[in-house]
mmCIF file of the protein (N, C-alpha, C, O) and its ligand, coordinates in Angstrom:
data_MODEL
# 
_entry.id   MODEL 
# 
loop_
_entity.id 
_entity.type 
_entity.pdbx_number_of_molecules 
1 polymer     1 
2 non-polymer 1 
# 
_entity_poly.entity_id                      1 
_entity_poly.type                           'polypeptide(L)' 
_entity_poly.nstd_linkage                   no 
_entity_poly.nstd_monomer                   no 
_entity_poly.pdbx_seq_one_letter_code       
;(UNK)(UNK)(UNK)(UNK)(UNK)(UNK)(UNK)(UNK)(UNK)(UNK)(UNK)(UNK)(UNK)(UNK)(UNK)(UNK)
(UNK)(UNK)(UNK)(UNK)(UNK)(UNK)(UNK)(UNK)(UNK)(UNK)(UNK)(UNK)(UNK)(UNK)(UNK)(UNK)
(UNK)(UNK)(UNK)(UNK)(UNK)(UNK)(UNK)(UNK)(UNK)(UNK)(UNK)(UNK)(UNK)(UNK)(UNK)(UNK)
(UNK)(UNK)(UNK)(UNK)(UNK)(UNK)
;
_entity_poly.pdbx_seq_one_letter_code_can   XXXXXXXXXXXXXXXXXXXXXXXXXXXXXXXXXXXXXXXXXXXXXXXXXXXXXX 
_entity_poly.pdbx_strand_id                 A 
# 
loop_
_entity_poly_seq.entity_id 
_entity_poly_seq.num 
_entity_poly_seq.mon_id 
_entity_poly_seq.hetero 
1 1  UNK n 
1 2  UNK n 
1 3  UNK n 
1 4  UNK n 
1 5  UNK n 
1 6  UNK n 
1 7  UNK n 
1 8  UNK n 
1 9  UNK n 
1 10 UNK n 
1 11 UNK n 
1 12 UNK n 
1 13 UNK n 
1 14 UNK n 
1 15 UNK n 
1 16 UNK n 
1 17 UNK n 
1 18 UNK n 
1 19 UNK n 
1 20 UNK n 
1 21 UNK n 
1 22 UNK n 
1 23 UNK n 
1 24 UNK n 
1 25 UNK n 
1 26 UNK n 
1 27 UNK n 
1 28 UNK n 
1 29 UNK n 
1 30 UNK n 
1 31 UNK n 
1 32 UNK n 
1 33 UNK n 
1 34 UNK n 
1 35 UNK n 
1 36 UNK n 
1 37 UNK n 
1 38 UNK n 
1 39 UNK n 
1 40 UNK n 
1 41 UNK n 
1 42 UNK n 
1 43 UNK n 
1 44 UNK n 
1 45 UNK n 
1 46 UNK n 
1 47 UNK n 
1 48 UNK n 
1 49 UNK n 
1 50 UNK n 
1 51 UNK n 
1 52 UNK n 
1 53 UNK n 
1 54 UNK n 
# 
loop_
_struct_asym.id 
_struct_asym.entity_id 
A 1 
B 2 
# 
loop_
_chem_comp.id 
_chem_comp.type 
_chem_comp.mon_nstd_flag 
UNK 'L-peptide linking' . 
ZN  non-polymer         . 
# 
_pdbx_entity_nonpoly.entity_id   2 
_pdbx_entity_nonpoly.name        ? 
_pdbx_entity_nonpoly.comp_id     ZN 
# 
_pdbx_nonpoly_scheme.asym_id         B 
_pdbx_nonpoly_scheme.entity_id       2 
_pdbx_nonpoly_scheme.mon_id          ZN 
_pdbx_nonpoly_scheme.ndb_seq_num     1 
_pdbx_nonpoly_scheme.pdb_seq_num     101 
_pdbx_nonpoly_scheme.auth_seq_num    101 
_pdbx_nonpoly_scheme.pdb_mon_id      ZN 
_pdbx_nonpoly_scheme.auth_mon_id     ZN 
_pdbx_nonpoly_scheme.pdb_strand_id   A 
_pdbx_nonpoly_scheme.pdb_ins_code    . 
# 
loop_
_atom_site.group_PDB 
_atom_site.id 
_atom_site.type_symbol 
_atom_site.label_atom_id 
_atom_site.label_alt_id 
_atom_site.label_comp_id 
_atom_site.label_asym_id 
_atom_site.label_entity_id 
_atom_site.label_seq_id 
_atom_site.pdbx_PDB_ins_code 
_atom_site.Cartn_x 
_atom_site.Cartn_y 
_atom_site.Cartn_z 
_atom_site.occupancy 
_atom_site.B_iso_or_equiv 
_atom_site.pdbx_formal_charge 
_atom_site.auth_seq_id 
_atom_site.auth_comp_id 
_atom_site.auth_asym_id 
_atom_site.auth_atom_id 
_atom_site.pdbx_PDB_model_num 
ATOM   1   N  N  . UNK A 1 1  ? -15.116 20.609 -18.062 1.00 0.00 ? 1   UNK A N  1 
ATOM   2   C  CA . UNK A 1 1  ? -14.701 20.226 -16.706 1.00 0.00 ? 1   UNK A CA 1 
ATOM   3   C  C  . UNK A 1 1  ? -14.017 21.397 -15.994 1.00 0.00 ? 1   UNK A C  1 
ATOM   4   O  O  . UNK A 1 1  ? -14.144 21.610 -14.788 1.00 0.00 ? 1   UNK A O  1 
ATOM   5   N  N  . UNK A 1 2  ? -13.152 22.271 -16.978 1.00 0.00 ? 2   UNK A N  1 
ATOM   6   C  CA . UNK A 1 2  ? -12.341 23.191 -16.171 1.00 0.00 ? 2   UNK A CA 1 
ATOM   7   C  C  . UNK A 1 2  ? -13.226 24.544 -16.260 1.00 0.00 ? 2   UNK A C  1 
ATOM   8   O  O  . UNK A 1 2  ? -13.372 25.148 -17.323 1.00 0.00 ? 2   UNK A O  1 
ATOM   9   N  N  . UNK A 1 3  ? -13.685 24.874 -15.285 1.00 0.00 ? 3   UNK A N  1 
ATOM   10  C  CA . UNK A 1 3  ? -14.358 26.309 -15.099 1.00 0.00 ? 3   UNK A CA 1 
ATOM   11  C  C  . UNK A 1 3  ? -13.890 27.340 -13.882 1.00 0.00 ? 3   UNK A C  1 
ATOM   12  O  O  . UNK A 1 3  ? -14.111 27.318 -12.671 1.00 0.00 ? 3   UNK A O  1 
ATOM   13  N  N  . UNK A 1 4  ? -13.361 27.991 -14.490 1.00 0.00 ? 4   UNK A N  1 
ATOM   14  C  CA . UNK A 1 4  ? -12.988 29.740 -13.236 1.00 0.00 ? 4   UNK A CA 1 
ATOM   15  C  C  . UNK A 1 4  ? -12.002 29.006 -12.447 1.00 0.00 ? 4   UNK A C  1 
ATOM   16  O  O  . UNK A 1 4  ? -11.739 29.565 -11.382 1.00 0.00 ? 4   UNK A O  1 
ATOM   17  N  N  . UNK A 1 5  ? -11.335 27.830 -12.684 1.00 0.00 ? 5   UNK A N  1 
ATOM   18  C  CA . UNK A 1 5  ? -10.428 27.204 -11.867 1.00 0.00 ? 5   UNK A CA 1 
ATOM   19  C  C  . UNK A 1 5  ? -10.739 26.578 -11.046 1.00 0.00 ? 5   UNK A C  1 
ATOM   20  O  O  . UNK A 1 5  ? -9.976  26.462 -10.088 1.00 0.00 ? 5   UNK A O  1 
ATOM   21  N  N  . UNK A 1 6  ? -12.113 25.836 -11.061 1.00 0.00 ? 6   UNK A N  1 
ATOM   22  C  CA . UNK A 1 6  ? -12.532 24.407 -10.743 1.00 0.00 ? 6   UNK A CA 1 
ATOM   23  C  C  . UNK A 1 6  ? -12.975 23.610 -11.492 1.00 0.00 ? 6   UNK A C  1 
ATOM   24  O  O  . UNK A 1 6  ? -13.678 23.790 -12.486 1.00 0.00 ? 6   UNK A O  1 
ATOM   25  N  N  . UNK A 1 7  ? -12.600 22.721 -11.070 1.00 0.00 ? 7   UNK A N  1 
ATOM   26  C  CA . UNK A 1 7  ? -12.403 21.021 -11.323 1.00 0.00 ? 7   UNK A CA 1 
ATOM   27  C  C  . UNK A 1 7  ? -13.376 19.928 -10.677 1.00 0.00 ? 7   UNK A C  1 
ATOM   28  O  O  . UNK A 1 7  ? -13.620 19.909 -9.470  1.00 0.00 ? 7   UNK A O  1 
ATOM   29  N  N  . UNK A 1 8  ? -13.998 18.867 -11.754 1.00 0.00 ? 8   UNK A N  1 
ATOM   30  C  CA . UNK A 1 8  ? -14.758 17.999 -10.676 1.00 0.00 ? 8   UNK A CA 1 
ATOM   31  C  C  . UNK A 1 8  ? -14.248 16.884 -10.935 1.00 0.00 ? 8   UNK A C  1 
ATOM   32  O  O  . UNK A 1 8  ? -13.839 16.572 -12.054 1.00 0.00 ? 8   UNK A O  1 
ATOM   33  N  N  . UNK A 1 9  ? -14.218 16.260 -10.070 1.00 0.00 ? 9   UNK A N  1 
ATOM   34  C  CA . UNK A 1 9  ? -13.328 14.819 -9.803  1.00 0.00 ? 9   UNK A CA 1 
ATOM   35  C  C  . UNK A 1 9  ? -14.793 13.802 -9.020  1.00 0.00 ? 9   UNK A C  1 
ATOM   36  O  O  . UNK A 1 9  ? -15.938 14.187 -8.783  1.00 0.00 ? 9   UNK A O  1 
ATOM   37  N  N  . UNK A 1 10 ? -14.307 12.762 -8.843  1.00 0.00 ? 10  UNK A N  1 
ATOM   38  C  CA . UNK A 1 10 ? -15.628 12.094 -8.420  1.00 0.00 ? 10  UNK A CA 1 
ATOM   39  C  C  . UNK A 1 10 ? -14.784 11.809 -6.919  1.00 0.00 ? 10  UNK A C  1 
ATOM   40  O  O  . UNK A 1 10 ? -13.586 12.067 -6.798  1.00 0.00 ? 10  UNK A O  1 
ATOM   41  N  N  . UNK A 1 11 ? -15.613 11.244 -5.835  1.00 0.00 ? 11  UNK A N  1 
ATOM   42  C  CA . UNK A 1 11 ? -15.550 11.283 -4.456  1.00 0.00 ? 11  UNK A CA 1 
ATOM   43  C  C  . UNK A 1 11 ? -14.072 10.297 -4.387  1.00 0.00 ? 11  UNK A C  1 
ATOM   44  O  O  . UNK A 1 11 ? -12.944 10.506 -3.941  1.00 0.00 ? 11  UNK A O  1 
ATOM   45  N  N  . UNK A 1 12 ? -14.635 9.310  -4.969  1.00 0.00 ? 12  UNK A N  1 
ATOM   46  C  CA . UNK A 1 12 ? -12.976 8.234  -5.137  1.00 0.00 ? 12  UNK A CA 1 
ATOM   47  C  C  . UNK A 1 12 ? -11.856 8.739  -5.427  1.00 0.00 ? 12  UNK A C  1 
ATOM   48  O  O  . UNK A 1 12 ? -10.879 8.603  -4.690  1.00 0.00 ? 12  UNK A O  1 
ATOM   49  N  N  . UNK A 1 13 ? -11.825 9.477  -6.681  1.00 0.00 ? 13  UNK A N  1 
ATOM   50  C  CA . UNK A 1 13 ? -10.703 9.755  -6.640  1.00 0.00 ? 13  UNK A CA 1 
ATOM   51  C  C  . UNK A 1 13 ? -9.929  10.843 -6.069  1.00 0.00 ? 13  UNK A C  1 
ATOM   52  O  O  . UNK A 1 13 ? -8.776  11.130 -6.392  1.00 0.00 ? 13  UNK A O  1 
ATOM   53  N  N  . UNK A 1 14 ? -10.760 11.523 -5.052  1.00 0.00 ? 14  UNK A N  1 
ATOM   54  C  CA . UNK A 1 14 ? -10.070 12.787 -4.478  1.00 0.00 ? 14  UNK A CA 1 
ATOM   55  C  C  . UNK A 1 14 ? -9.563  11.496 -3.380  1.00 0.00 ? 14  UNK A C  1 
ATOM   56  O  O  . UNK A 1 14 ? -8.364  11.371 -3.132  1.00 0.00 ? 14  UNK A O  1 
ATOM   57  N  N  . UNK A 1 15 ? -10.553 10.602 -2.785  1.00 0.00 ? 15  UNK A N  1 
ATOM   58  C  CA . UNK A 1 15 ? -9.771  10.132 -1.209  1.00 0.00 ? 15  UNK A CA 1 
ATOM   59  C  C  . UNK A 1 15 ? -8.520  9.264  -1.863  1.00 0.00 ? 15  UNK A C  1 
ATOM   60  O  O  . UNK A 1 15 ? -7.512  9.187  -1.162  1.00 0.00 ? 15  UNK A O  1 
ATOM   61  N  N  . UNK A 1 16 ? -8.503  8.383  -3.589  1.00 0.00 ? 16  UNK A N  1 
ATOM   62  C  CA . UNK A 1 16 ? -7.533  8.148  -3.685  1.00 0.00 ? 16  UNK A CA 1 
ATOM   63  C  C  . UNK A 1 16 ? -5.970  8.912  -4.006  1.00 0.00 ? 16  UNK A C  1 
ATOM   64  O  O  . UNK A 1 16 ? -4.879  8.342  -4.021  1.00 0.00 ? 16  UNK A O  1 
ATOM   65  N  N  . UNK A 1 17 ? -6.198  10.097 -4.204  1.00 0.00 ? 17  UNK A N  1 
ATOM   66  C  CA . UNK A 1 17 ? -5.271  11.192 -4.147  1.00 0.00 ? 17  UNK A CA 1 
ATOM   67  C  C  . UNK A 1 17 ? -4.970  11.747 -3.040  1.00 0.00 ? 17  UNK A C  1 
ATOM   68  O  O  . UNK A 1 17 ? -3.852  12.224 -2.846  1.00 0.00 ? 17  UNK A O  1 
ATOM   69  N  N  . UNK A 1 18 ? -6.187  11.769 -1.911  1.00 0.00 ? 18  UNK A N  1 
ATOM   70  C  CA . UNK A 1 18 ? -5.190  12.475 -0.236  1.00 0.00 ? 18  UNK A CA 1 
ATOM   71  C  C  . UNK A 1 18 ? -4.907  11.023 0.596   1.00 0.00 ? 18  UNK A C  1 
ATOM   72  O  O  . UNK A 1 18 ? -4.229  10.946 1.620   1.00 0.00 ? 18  UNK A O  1 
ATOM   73  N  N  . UNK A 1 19 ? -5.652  9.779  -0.150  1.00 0.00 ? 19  UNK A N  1 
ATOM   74  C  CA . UNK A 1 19 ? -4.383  8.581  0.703   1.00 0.00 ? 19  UNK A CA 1 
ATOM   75  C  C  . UNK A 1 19 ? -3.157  8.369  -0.102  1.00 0.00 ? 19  UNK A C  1 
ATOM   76  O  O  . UNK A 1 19 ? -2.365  7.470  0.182   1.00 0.00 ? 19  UNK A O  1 
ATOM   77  N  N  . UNK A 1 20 ? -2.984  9.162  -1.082  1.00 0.00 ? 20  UNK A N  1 
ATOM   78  C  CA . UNK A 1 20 ? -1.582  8.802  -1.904  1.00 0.00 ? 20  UNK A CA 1 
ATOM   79  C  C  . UNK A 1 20 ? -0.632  10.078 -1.014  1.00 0.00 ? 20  UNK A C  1 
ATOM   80  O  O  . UNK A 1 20 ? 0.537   9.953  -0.649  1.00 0.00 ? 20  UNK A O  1 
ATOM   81  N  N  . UNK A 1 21 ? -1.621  11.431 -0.787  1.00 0.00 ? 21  UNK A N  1 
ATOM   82  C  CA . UNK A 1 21 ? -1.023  12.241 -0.433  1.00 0.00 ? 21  UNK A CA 1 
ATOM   83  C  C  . UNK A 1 21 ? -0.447  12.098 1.371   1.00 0.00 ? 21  UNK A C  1 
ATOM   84  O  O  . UNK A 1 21 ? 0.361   12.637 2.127   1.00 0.00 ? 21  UNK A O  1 
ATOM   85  N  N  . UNK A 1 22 ? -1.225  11.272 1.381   1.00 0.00 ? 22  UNK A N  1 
ATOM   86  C  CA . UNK A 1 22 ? -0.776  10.823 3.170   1.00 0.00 ? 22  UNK A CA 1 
ATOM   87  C  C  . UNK A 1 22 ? 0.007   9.663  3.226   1.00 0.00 ? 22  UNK A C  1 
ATOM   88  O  O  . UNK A 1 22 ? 0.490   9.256  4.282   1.00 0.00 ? 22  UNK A O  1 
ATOM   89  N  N  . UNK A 1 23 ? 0.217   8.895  1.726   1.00 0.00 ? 23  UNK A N  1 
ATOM   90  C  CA . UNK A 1 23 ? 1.908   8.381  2.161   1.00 0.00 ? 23  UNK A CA 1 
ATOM   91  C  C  . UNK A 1 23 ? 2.870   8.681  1.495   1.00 0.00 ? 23  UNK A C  1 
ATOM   92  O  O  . UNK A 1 23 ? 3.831   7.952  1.247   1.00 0.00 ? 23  UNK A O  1 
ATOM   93  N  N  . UNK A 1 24 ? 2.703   9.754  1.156   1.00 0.00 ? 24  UNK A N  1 
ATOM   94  C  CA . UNK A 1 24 ? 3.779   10.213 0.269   1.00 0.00 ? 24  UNK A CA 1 
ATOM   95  C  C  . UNK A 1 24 ? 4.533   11.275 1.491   1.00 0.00 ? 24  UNK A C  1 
ATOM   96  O  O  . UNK A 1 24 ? 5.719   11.603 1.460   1.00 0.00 ? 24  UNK A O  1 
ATOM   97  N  N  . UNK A 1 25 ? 3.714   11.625 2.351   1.00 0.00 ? 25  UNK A N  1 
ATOM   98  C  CA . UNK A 1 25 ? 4.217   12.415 3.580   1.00 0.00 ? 25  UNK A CA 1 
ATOM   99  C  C  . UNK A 1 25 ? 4.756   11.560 4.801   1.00 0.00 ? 25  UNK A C  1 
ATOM   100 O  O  . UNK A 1 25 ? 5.608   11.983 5.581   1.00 0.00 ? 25  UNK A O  1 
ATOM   101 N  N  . UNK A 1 26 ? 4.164   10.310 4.879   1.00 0.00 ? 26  UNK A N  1 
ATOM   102 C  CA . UNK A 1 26 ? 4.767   9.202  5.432   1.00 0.00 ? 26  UNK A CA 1 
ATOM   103 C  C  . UNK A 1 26 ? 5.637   9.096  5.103   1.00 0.00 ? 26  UNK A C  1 
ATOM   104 O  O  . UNK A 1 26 ? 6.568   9.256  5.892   1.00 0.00 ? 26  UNK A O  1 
ATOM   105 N  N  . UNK A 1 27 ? 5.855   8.820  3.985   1.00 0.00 ? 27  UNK A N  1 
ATOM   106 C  CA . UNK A 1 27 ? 7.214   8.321  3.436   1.00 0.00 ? 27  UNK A CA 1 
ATOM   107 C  C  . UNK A 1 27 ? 8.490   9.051  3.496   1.00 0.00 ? 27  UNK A C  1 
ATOM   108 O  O  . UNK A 1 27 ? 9.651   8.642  3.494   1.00 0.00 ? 27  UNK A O  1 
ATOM   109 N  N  . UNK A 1 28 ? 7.936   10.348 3.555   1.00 0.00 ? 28  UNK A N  1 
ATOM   110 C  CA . UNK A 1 28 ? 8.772   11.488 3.652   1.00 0.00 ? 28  UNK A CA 1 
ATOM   111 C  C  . UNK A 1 28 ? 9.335   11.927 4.940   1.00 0.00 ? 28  UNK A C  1 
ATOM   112 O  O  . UNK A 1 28 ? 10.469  12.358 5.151   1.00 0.00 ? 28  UNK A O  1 
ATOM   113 N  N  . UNK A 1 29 ? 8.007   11.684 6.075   1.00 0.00 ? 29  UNK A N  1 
ATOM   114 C  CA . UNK A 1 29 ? 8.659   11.452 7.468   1.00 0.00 ? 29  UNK A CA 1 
ATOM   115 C  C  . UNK A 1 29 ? 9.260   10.836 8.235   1.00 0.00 ? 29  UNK A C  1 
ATOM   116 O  O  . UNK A 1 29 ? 9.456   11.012 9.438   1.00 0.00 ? 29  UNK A O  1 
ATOM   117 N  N  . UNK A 1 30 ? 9.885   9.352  6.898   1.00 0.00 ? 30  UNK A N  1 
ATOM   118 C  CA . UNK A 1 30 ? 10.325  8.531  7.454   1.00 0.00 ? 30  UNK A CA 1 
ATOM   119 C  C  . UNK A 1 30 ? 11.606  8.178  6.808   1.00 0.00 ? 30  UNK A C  1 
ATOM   120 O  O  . UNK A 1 30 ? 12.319  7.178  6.894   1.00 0.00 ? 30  UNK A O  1 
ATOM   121 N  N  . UNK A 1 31 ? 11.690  9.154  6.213   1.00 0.00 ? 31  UNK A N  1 
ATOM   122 C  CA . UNK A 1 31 ? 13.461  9.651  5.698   1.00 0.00 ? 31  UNK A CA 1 
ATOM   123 C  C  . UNK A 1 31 ? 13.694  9.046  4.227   1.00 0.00 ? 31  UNK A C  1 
ATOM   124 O  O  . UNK A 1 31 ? 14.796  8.596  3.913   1.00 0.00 ? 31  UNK A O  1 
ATOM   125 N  N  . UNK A 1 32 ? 12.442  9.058  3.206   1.00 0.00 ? 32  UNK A N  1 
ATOM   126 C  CA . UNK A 1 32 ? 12.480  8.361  2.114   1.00 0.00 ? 32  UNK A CA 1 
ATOM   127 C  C  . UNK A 1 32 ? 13.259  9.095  1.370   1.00 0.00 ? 32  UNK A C  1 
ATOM   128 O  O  . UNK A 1 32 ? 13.779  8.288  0.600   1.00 0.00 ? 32  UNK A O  1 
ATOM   129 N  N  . UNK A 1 33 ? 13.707  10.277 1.102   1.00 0.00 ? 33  UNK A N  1 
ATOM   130 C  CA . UNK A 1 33 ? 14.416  10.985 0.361   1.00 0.00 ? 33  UNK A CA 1 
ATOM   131 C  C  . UNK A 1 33 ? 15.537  10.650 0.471   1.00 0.00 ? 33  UNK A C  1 
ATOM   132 O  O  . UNK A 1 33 ? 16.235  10.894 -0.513  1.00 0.00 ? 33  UNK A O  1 
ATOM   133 N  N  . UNK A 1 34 ? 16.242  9.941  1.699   1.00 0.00 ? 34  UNK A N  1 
ATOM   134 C  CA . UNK A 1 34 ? 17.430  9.109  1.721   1.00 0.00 ? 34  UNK A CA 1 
ATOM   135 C  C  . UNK A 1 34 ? 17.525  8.691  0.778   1.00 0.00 ? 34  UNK A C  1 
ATOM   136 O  O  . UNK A 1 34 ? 18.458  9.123  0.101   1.00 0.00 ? 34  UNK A O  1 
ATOM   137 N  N  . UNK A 1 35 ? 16.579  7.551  0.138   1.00 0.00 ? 35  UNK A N  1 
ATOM   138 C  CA . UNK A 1 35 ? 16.782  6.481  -0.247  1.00 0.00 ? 35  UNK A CA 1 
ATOM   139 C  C  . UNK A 1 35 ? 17.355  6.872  -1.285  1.00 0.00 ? 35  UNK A C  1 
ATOM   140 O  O  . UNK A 1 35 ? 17.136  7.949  -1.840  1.00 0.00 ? 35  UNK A O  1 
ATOM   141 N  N  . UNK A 1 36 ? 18.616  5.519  -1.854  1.00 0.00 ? 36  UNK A N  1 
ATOM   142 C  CA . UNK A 1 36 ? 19.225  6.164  -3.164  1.00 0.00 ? 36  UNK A CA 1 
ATOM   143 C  C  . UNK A 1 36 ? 18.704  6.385  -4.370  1.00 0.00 ? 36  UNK A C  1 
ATOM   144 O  O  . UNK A 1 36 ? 19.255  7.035  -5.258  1.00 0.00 ? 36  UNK A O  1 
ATOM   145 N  N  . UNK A 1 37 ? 17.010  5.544  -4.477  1.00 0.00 ? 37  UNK A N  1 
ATOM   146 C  CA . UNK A 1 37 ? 17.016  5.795  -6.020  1.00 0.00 ? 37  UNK A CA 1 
ATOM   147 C  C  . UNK A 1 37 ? 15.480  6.668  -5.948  1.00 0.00 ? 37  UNK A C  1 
ATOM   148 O  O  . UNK A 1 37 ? 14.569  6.524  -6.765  1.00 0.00 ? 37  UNK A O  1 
ATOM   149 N  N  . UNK A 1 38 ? 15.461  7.682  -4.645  1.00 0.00 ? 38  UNK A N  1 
ATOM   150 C  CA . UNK A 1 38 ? 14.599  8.592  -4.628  1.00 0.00 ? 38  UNK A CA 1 
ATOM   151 C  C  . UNK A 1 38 ? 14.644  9.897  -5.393  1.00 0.00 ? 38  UNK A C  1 
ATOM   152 O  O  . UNK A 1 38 ? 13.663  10.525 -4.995  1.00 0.00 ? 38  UNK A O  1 
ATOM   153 N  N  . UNK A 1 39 ? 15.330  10.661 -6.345  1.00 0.00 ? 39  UNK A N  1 
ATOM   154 C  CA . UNK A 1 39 ? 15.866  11.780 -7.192  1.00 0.00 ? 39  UNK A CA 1 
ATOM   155 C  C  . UNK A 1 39 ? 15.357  10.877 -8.394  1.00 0.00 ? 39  UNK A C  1 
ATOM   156 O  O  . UNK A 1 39 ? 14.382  11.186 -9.080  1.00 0.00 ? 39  UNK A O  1 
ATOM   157 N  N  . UNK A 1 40 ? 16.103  9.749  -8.576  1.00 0.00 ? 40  UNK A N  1 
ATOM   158 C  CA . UNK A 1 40 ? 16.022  8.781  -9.933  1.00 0.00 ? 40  UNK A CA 1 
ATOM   159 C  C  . UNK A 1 40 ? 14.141  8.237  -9.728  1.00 0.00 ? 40  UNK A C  1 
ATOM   160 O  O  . UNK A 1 40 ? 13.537  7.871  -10.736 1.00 0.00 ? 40  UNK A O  1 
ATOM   161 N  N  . UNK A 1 41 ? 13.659  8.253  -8.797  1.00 0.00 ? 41  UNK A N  1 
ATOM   162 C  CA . UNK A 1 41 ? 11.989  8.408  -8.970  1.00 0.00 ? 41  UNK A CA 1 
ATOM   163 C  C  . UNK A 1 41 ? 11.102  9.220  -9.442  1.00 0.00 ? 41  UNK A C  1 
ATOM   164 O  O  . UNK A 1 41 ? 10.190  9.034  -10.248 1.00 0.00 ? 41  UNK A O  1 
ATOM   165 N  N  . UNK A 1 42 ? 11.555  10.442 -8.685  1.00 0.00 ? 42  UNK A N  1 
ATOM   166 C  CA . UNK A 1 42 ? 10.821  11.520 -9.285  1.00 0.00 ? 42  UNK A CA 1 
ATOM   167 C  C  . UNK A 1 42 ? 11.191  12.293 -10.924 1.00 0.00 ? 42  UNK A C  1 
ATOM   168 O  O  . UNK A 1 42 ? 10.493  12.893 -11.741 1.00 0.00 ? 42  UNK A O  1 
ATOM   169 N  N  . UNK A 1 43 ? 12.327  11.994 -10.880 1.00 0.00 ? 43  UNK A N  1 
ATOM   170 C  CA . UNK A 1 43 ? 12.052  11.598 -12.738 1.00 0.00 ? 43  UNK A CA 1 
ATOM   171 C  C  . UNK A 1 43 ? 11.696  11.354 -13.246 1.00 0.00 ? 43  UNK A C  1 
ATOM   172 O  O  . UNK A 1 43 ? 11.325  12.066 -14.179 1.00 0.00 ? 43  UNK A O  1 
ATOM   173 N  N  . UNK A 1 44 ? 11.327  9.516  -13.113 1.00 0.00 ? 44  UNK A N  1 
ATOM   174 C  CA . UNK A 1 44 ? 10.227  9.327  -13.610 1.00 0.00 ? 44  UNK A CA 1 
ATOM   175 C  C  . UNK A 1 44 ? 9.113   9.543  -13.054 1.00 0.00 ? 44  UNK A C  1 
ATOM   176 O  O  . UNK A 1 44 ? 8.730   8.373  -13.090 1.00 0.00 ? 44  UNK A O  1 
ATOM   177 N  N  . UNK A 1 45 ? 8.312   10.061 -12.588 1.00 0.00 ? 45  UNK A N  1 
ATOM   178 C  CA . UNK A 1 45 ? 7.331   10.572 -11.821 1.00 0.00 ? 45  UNK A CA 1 
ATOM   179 C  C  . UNK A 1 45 ? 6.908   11.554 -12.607 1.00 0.00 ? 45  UNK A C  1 
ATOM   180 O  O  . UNK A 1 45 ? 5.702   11.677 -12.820 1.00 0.00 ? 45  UNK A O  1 
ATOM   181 N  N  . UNK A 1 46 ? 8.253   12.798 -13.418 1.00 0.00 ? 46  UNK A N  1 
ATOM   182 C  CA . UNK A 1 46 ? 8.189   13.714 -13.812 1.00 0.00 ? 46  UNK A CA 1 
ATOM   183 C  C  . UNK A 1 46 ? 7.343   13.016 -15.133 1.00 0.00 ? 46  UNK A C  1 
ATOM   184 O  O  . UNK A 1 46 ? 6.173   13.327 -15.358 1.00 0.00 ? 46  UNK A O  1 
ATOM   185 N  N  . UNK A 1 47 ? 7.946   12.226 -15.807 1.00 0.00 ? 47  UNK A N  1 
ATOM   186 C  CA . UNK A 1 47 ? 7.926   11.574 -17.086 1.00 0.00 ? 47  UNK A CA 1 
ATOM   187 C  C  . UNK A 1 47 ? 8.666   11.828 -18.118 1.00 0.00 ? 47  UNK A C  1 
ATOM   188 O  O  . UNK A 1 47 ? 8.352   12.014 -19.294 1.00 0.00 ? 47  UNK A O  1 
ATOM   189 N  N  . UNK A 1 48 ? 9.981   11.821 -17.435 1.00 0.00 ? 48  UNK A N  1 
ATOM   190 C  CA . UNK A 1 48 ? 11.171  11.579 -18.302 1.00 0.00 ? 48  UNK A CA 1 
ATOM   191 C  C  . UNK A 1 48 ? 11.302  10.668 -18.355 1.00 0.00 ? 48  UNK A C  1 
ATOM   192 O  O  . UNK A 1 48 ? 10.667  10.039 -17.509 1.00 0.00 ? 48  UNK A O  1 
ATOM   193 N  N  . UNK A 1 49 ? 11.857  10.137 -18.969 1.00 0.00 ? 49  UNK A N  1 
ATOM   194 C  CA . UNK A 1 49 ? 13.026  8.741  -18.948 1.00 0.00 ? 49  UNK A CA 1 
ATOM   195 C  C  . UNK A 1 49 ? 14.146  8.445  -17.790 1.00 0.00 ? 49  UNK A C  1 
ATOM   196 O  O  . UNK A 1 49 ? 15.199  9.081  -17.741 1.00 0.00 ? 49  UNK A O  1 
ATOM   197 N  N  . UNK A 1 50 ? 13.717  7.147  -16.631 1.00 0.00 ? 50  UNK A N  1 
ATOM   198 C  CA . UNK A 1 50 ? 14.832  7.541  -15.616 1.00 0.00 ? 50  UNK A CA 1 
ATOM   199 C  C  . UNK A 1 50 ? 15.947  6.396  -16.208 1.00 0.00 ? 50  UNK A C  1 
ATOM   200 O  O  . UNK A 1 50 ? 15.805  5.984  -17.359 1.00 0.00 ? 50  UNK A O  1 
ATOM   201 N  N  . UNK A 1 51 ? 17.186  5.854  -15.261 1.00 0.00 ? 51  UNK A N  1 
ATOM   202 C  CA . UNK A 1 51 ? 17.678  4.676  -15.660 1.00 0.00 ? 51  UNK A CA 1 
ATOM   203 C  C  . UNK A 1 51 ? 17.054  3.361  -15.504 1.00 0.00 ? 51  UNK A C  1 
ATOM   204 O  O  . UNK A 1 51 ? 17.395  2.448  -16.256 1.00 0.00 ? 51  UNK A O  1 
ATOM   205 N  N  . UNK A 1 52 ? 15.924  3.132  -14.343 1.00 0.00 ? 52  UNK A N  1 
ATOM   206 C  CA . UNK A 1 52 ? 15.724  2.326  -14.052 1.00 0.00 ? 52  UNK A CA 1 
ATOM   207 C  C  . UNK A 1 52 ? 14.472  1.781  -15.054 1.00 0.00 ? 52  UNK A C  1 
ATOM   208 O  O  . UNK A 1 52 ? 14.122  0.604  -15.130 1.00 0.00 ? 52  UNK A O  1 
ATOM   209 N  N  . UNK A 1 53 ? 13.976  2.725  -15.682 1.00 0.00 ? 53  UNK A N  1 
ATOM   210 C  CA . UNK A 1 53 ? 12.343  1.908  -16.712 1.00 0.00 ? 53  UNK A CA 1 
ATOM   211 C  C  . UNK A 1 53 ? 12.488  2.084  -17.752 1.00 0.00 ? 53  UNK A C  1 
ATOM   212 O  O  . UNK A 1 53 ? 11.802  1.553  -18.625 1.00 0.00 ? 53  UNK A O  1 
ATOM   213 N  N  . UNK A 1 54 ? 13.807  3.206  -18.044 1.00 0.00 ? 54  UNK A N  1 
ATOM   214 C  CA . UNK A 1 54 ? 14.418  3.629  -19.489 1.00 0.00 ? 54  UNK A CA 1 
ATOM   215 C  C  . UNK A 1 54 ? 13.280  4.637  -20.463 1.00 0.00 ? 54  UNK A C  1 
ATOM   216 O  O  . UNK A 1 54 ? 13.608  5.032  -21.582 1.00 0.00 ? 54  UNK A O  1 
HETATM 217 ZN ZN . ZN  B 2 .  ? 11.539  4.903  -13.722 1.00 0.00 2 101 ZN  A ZN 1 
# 
């Protein structure tokens, strides 16, 4: 799959990755990083262990 630094993905899942990527910028333009347990998300996001899923 990985050649000279491309990648093939099938048609779905690229548009389901730039509509994740277009609300994740929504979300962002709409002051989600406020939110308090936005730091404690991307933790787990990372795939650590956050407090909230343990
Ligand atoms: Zn979590």
């Amino acid at each position: 799959m990985l050649n000279q630094g491309f990648v093939t993905i099938t048609a779905k899942r690229l548009r389901d990755l730039e509509e994740a990527y277009e609300e994740l910028a929504a979300l962002e333009a709409h002051g989600v990083d406020n939110w308090s347990g936005y730091s404690e998300a991307l933790i787990c996001a990372s795939g650590e262990e956050c407090e909230i899923c343990g």
